[in-house]
Every structure is written in structure tokens, then in C-alpha cells.
C-alpha positions in Angstrom: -142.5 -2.4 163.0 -143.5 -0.5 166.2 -141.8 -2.0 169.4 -144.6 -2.5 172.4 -143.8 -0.4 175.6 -142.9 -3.8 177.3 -139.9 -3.7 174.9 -138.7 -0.4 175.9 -136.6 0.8 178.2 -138.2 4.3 179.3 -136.5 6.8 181.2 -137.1 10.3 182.1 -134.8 12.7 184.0 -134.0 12.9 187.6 -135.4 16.6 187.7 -138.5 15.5 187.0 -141.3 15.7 189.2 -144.2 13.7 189.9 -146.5 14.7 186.9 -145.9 16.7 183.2 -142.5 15.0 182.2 -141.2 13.3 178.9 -140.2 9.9 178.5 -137.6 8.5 175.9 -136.3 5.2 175.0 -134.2 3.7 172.1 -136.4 1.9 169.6 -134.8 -0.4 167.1 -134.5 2.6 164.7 -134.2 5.8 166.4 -135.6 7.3 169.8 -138.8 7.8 171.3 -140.5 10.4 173.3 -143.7 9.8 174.9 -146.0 12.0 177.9 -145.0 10.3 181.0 -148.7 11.0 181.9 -150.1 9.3 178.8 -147.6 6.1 178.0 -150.3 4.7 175.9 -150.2 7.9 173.6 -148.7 9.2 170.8 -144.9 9.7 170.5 -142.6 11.1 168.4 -139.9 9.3 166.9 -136.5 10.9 165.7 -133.8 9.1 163.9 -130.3 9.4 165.8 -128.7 12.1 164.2 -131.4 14.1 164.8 -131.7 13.6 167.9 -127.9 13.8 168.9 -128.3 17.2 166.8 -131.7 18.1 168.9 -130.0 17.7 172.2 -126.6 19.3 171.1 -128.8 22.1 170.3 -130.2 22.0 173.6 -127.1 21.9 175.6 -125.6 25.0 173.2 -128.5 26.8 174.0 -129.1 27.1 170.1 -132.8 25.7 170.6 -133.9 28.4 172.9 -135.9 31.4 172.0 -134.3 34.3 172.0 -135.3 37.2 173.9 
């Protein structure tokens, strides 16, 4: 069952400016990302080890395109 944004917790980081910026929360299964510009829109949900492997890949700089 989907948990209502009420239910969430949303947070976004502290670089973030006023507009374009992602969301996430723990849902009762996994994490969510939204559109901080579109909170009633779609998001992606990723289970936790994918998500602990998605940002270890981003702090590795595994993720990032290479030039």
C-alpha cells in the first residue's frame, strides 16, 4: 500500500535552491524520490540496498559519466 505524503517525512538537501530539487523519504518498504516542484507527482521507489548501492555509487564517483 502507498503511504500518503502526510505520512512522509520529505527531505531534500541543504544545497538545494529554491526550485528544481529532489525529495526523498523512507516509505515502509524502501525510499522515495519525488520533484520537489511536483509533490503530487510521480516518484520512484527503490528498495534499500539499492539505494545504499545508488548513493555509494555516487559518493565513489562510480555513477558519473565518464569523460
Amino acid at each position: 500500500m502507498a503511504e500518503s505524503s502526510e505520512a512522509l517525512v520529505w527531505r531534500k538537501s541543504s544545497a538545494c535552491g529554491s526550485t528544481s530539487c529532489l525529495e526523498v523519504a523512507r516509505g515502509t518498504d524502501g525510499i522515495l524520490v519525488r520533484d520537489s516542484d511536483d509533490p503530487d507527482g510521480a516518484r520512484l521507489r527503490f528498495g534499500t540496498a539499492d539505494w545504499r548501492a545508488f548513493v555509494a555509487g555516487l559518493r565513489t564517483g562510480t555513477l558519473l559519466p565518464s569523460s
